[in-house]
N, CA, C and O atoms as a CHARMM CRD file, in Angstrom:
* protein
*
  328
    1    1 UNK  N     11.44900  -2.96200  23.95000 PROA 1      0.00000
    2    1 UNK  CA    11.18200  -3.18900  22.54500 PROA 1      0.00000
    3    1 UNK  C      9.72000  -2.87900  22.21000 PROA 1      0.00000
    4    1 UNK  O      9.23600  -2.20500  21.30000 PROA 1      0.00000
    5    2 UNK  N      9.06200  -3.68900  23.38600 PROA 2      0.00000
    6    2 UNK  CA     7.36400  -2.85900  22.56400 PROA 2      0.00000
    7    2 UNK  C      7.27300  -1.70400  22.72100 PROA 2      0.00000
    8    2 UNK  O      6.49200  -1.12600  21.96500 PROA 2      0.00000
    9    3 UNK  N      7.89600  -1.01700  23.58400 PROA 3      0.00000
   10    3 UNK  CA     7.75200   1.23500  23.87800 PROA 3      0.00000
   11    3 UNK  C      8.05500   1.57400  22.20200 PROA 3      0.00000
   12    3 UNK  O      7.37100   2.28200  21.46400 PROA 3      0.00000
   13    4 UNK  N      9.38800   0.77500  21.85000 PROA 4      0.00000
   14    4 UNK  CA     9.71100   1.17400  20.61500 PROA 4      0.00000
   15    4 UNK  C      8.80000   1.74000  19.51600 PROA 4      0.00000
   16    4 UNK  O      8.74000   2.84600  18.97900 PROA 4      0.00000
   17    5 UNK  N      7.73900  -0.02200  19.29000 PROA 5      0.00000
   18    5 UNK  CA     7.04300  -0.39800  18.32900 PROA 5      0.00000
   19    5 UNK  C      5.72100   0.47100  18.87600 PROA 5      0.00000
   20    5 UNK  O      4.84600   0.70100  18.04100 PROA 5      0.00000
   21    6 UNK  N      5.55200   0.92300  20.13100 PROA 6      0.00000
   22    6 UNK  CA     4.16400   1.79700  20.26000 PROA 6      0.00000
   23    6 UNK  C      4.55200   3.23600  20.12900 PROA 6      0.00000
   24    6 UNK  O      3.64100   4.06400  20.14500 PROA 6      0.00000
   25    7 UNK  N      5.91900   3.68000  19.98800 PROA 7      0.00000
   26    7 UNK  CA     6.23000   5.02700  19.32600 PROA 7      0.00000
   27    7 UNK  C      5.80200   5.13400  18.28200 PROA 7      0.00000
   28    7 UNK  O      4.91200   5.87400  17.86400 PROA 7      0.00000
   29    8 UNK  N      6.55900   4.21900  17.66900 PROA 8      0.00000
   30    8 UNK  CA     6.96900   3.88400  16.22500 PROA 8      0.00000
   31    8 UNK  C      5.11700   3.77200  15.47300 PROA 8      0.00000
   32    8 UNK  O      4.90700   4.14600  14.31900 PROA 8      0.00000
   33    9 UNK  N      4.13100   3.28400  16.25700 PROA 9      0.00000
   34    9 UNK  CA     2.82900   3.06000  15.63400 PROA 9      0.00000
   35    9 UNK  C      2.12300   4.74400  15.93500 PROA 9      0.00000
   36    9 UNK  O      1.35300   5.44300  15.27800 PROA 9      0.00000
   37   10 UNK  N      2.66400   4.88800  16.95000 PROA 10     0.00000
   38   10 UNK  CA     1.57300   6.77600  17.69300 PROA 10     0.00000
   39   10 UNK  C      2.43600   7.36500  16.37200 PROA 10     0.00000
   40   10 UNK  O      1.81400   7.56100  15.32800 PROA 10     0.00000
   41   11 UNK  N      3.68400   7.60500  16.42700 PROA 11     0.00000
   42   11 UNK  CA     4.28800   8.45600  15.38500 PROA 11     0.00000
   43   11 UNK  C      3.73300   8.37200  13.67000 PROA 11     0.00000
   44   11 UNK  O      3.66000   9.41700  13.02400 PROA 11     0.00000
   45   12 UNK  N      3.41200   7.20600  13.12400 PROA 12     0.00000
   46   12 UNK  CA     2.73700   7.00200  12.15100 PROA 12     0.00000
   47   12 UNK  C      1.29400   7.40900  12.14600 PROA 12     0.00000
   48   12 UNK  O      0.75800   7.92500  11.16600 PROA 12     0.00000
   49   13 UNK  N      0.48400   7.07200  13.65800 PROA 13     0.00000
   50   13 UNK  CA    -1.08300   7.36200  13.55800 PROA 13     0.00000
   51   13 UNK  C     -0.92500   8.32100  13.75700 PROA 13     0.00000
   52   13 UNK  O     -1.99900   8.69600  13.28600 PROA 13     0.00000
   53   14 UNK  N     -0.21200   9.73500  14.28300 PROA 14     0.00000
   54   14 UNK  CA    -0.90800  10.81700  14.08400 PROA 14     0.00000
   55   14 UNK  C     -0.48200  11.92600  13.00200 PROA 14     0.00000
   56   14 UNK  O     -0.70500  13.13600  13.02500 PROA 14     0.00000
   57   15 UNK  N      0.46500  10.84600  11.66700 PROA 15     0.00000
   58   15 UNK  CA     0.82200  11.64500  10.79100 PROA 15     0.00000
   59   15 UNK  C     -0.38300  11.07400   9.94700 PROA 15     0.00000
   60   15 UNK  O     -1.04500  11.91000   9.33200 PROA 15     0.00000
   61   16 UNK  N     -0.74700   9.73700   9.84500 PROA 16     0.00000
   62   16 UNK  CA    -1.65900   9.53100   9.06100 PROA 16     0.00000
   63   16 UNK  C     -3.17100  10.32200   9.15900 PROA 16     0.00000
   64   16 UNK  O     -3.81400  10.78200   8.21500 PROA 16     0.00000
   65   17 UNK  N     -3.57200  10.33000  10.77700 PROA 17     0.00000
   66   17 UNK  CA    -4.38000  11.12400  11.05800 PROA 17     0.00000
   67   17 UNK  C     -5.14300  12.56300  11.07900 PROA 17     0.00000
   68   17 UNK  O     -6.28800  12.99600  11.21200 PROA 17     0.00000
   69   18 UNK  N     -3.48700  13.16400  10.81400 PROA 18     0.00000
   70   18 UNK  CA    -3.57000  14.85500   9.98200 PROA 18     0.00000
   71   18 UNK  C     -3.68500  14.93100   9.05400 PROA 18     0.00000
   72   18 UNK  O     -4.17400  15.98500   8.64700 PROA 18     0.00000
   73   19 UNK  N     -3.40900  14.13800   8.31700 PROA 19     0.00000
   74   19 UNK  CA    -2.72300  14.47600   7.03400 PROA 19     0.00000
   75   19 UNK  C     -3.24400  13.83900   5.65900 PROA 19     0.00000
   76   19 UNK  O     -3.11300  12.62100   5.53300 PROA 19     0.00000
   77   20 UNK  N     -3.98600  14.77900   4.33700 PROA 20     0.00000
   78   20 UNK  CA    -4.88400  14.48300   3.32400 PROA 20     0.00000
   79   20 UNK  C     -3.71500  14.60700   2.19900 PROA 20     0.00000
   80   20 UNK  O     -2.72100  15.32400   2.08300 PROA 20     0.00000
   81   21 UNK  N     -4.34900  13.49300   1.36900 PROA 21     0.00000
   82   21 UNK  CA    -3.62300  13.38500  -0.27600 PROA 21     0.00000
   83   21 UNK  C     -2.61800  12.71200  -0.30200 PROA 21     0.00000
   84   21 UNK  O     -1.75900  12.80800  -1.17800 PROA 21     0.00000
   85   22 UNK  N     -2.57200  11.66800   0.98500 PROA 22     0.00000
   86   22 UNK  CA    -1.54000  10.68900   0.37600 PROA 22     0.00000
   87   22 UNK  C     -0.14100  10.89300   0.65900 PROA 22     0.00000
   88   22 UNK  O      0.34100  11.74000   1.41200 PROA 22     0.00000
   89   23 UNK  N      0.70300   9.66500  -0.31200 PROA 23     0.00000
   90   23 UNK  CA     2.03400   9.77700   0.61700 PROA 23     0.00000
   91   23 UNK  C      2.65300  10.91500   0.02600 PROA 23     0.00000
   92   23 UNK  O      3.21300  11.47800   0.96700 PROA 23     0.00000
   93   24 UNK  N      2.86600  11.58200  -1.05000 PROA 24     0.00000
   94   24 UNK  CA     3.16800  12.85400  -1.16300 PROA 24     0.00000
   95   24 UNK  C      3.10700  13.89200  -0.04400 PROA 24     0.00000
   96   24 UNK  O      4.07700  14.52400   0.37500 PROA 24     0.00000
   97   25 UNK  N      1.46500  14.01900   0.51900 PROA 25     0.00000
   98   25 UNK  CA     1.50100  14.88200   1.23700 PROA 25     0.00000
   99   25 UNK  C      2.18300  14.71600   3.33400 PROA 25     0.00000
  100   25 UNK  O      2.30400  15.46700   4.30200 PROA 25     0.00000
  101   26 UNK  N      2.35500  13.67200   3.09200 PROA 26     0.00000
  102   26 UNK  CA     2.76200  13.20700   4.74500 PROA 26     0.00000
  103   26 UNK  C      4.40200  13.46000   4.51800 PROA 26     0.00000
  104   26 UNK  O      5.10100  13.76400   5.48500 PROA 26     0.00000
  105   27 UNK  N      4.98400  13.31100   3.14700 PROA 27     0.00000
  106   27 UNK  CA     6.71500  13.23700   3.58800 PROA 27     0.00000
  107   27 UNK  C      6.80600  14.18400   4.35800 PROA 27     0.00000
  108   27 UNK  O      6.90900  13.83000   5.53300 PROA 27     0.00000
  109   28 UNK  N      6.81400  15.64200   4.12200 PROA 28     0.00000
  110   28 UNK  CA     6.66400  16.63800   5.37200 PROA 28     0.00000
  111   28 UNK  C      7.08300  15.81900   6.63500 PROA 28     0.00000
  112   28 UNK  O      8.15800  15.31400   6.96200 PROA 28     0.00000
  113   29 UNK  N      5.82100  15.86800   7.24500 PROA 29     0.00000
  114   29 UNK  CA     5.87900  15.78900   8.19300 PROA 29     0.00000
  115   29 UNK  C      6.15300  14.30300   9.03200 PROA 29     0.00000
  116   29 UNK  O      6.07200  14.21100  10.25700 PROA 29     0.00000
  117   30 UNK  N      6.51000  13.11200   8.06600 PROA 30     0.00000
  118   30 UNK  CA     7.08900  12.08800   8.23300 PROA 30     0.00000
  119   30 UNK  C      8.63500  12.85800   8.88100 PROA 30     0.00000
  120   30 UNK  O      9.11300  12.73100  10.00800 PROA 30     0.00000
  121   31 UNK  N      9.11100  13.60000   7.80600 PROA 31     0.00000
  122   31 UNK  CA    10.42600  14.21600   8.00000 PROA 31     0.00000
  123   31 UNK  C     10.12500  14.90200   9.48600 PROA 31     0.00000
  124   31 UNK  O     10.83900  14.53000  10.41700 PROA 31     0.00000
  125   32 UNK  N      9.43300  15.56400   9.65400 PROA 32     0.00000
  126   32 UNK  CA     9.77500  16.42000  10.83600 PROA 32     0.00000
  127   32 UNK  C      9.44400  15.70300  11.97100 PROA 32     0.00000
  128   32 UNK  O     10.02800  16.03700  13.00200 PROA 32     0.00000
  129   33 UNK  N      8.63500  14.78600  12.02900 PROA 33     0.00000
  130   33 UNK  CA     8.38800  13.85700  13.29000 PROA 33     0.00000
  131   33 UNK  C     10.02700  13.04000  13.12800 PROA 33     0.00000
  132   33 UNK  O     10.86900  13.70900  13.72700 PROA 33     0.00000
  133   34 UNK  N     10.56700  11.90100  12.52900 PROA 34     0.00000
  134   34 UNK  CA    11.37800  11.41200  12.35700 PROA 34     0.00000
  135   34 UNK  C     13.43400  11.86700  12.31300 PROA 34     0.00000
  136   34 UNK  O     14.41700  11.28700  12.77500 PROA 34     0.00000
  137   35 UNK  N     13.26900  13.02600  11.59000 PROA 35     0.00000
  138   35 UNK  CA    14.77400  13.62600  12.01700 PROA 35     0.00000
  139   35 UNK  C     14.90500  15.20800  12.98100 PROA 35     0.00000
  140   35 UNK  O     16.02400  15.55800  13.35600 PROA 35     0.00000
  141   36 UNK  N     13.58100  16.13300  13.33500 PROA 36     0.00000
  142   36 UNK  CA    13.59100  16.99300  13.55900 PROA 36     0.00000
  143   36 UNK  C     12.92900  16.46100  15.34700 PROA 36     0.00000
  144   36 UNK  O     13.81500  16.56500  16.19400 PROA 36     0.00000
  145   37 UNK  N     12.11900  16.15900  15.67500 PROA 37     0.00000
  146   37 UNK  CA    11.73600  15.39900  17.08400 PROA 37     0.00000
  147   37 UNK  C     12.78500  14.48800  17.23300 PROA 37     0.00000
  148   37 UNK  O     13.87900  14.79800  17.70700 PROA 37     0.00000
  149   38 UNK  N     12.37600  12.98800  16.70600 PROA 38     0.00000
  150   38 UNK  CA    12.70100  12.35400  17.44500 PROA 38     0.00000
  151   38 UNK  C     14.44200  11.54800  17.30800 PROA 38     0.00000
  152   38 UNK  O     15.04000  10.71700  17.99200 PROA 38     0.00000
  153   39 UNK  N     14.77200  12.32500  16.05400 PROA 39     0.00000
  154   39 UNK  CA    15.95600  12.17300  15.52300 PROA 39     0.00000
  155   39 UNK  C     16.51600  10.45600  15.17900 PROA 39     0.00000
  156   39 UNK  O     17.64500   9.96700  15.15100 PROA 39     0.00000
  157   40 UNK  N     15.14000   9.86900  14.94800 PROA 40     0.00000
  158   40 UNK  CA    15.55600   8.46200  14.39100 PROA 40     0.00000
  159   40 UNK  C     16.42700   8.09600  13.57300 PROA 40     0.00000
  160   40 UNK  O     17.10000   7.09900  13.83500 PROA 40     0.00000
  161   41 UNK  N     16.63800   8.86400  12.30100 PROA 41     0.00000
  162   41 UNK  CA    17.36200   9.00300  11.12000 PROA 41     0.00000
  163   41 UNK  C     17.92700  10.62900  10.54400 PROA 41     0.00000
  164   41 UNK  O     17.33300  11.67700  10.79900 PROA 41     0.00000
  165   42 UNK  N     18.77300  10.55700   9.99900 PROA 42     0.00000
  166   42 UNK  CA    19.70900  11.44800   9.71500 PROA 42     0.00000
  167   42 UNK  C     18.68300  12.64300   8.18300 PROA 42     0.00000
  168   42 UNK  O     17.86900  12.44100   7.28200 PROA 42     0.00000
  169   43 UNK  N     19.10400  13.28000   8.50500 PROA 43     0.00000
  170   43 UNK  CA    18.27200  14.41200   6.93000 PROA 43     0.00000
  171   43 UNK  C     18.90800  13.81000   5.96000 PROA 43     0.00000
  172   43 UNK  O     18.09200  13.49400   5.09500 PROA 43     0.00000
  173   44 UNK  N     20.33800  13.39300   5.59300 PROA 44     0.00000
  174   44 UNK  CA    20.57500  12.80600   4.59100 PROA 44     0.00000
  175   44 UNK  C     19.85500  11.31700   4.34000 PROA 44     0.00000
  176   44 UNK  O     19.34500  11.25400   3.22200 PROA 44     0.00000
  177   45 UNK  N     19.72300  10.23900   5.05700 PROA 45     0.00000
  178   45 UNK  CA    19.11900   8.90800   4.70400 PROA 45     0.00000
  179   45 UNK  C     17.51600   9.56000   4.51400 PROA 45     0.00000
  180   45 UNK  O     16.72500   9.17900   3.65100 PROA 45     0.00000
  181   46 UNK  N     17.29300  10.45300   5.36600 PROA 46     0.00000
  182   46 UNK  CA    15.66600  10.93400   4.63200 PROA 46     0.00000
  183   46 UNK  C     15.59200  11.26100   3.60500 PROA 46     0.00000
  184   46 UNK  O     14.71200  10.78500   2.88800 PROA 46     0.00000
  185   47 UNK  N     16.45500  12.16900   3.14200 PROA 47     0.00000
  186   47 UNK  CA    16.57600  12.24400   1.41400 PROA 47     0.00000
  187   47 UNK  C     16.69200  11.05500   0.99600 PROA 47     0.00000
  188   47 UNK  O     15.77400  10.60200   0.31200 PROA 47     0.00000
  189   48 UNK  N     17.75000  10.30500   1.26900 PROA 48     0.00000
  190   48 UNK  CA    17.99100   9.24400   0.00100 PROA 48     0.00000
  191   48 UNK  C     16.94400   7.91200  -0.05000 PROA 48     0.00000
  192   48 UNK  O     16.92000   7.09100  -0.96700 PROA 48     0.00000
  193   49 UNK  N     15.64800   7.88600   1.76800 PROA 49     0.00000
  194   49 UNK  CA    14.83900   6.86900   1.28200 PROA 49     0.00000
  195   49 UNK  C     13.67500   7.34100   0.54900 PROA 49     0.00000
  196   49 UNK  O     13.15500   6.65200  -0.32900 PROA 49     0.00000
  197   50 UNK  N     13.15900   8.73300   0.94800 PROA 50     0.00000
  198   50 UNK  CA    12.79300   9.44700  -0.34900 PROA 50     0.00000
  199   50 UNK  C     12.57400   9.29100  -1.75400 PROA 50     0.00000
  200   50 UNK  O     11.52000   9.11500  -2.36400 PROA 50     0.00000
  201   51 UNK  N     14.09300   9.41100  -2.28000 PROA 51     0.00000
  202   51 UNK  CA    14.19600   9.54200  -3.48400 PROA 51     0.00000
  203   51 UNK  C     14.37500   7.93800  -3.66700 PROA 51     0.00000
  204   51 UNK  O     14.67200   7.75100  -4.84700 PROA 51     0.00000
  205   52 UNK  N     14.30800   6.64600  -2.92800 PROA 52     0.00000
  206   52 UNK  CA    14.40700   5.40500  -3.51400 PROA 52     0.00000
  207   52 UNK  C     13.02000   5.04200  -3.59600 PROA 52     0.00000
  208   52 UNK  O     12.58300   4.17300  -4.35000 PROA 52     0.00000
  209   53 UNK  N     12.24000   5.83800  -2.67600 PROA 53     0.00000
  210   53 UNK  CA    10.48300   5.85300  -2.67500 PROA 53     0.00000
  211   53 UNK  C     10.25800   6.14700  -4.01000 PROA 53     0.00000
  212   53 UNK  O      9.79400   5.29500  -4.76700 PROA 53     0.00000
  213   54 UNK  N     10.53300   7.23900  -4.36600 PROA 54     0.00000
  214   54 UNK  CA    10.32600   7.43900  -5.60300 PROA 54     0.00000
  215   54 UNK  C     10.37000   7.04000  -6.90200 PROA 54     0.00000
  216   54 UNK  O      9.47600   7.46000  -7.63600 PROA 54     0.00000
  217   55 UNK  N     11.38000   6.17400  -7.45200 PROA 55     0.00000
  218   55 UNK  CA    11.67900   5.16100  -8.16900 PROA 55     0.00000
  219   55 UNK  C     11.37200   4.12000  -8.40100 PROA 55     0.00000
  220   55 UNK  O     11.46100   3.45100  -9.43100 PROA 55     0.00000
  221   56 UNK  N     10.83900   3.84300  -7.07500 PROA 56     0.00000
  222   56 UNK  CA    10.28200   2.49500  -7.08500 PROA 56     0.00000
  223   56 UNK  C      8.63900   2.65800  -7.67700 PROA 56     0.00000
  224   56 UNK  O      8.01400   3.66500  -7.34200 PROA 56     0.00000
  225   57 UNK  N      8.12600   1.84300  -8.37600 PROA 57     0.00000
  226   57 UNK  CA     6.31600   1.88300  -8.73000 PROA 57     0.00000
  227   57 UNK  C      5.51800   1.66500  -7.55900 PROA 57     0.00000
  228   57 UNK  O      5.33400   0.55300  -7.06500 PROA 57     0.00000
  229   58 UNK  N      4.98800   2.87100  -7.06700 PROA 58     0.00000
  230   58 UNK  CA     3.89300   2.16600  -6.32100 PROA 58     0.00000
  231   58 UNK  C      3.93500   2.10400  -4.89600 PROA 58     0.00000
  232   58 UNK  O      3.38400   1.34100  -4.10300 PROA 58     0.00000
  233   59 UNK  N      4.72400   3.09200  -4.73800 PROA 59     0.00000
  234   59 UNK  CA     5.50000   3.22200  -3.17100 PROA 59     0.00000
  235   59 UNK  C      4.71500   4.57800  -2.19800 PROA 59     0.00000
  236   59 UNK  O      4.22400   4.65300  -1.07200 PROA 59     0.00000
  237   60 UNK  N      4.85300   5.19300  -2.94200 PROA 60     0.00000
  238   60 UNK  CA     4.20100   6.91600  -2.87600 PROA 60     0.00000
  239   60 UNK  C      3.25600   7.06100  -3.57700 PROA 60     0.00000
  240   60 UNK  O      3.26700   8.09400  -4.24600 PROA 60     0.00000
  241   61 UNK  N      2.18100   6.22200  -3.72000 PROA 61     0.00000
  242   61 UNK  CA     0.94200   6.85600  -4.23900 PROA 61     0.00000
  243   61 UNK  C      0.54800   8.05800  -4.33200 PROA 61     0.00000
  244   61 UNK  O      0.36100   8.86200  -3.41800 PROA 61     0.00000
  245   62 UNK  N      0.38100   8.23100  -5.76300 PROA 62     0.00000
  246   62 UNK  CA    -0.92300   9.71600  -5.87000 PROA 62     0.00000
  247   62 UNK  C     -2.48800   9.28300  -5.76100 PROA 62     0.00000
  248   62 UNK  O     -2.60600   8.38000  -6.58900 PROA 62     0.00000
  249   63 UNK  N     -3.24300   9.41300  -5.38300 PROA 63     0.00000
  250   63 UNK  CA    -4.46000   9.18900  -5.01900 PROA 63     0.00000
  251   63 UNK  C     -5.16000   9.47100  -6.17700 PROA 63     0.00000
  252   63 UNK  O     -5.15600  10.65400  -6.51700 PROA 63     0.00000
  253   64 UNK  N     -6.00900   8.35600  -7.15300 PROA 64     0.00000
  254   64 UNK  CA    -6.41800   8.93900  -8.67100 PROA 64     0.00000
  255   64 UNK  C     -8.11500   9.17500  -8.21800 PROA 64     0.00000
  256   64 UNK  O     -8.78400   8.25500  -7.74700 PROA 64     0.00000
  257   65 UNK  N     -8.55300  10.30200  -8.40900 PROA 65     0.00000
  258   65 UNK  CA   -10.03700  10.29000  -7.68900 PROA 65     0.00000
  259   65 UNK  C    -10.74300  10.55000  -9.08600 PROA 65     0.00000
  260   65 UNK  O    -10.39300  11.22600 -10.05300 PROA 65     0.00000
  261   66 UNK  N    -11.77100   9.83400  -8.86200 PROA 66     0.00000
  262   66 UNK  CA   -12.92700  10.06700  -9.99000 PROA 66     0.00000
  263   66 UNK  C    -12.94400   8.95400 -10.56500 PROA 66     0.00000
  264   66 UNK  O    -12.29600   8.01500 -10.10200 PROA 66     0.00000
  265   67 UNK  N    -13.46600   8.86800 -11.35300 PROA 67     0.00000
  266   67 UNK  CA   -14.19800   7.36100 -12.40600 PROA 67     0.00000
  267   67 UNK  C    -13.36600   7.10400 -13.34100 PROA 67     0.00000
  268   67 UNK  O    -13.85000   6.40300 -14.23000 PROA 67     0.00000
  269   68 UNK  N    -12.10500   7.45700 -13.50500 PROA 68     0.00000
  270   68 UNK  CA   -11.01100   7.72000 -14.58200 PROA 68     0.00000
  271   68 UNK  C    -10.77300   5.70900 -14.68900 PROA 68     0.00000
  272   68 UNK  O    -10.24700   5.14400 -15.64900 PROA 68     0.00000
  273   69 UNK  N    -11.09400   5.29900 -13.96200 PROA 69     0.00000
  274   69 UNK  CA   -10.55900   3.53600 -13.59300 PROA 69     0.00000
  275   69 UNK  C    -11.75100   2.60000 -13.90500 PROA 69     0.00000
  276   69 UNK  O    -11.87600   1.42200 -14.24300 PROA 69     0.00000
  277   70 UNK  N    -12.54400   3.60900 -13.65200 PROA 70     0.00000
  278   70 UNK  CA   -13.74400   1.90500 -14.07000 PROA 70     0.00000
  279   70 UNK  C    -14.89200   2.83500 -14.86100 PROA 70     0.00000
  280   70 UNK  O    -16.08900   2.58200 -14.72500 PROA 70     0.00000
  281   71 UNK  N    -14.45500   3.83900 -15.62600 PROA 71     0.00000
  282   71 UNK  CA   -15.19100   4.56000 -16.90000 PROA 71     0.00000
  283   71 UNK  C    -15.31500   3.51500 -18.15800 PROA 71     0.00000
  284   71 UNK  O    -16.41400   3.16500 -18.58700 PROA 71     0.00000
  285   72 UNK  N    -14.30900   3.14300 -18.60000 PROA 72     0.00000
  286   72 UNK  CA   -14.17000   1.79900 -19.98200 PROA 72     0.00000
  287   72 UNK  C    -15.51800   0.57100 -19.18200 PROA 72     0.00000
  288   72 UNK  O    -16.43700   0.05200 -19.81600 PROA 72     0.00000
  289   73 UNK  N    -15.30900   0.43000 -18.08700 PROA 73     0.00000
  290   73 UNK  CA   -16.16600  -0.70000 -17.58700 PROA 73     0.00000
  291   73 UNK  C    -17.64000  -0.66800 -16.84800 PROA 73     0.00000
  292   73 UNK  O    -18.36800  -1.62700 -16.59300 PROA 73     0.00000
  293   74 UNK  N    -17.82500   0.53200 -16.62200 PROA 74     0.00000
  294   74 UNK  CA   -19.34800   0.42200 -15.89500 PROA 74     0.00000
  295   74 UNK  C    -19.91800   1.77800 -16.30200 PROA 74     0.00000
  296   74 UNK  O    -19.49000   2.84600 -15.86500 PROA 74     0.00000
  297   75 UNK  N    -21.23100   1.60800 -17.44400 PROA 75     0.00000
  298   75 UNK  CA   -21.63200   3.01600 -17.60700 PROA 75     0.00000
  299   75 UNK  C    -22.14900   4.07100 -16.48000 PROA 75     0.00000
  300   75 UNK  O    -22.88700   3.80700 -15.53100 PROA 75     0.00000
  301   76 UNK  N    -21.54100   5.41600 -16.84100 PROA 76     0.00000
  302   76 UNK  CA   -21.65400   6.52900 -16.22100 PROA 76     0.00000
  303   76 UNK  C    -23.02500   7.22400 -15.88400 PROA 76     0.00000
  304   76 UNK  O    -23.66600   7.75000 -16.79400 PROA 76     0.00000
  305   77 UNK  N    -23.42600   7.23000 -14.74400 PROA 77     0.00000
  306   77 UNK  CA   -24.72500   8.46900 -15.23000 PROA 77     0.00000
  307   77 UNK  C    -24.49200   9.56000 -15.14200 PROA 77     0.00000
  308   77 UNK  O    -23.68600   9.85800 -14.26100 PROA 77     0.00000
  309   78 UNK  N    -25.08900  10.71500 -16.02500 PROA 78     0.00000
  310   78 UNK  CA   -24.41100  11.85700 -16.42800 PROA 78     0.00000
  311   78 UNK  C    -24.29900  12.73300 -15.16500 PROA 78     0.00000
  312   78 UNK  O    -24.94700  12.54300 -14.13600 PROA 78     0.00000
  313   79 UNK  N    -23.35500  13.76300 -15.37500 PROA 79     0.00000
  314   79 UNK  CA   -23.04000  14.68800 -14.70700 PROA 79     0.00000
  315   79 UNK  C    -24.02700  15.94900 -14.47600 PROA 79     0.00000
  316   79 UNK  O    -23.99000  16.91800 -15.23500 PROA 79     0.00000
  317   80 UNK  N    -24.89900  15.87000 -13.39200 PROA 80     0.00000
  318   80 UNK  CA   -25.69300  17.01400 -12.89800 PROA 80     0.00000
  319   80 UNK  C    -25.04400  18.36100 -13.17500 PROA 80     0.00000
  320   80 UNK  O    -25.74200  19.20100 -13.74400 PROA 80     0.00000
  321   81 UNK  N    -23.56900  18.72600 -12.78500 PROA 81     0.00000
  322   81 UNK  CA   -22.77200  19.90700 -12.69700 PROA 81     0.00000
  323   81 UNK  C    -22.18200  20.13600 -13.97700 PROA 81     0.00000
  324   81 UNK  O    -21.25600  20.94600 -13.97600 PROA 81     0.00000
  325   82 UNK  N    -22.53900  19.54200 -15.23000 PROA 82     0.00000
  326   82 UNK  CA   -21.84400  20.09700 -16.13800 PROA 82     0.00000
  327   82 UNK  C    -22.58600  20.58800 -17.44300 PROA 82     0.00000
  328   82 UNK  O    -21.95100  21.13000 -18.34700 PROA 82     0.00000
């Protein structure tokens, strides 16, 4: 049972470890470590936890970069590049 849970953690750290922009950009290769290696789950339940990821708020983050969040609340100093 712990071999399991230390797959199960290497298989996550070295998708997290490649991989920029969030959970968008890891399904990839979530998918290909998970039904194409190690065949944990089926291509169909990968689709369908997928698409329940999706539906749900807040599951699959997009990564919001820039001051877009605390612009209303803490003044800006101006932009050198623009």
């Amino acid at each position: 049972m712990i071999l399991d849970f230390l797959r199960l953690f290497w298989s996550f750290f070295k998708i997290g470890f490649f991989t920029f922009g969030g959970g968008l950009a890891m399904i990839p290769f979530i998918e290909d470590e998970f039904v194409a290696k190690r065949k944990w789950v089926s291509a169909d339940d990968m689709r369908e936890m997928v698409i329940l990821a999706q539906t749900l708020p807040g599951v699959v983050a997009v990564p919001r970069h820039g001051n877009s969040l605390r612009a209303p609340l803490v003044p800006q100093p101006p932009n050198p590049w623009s």
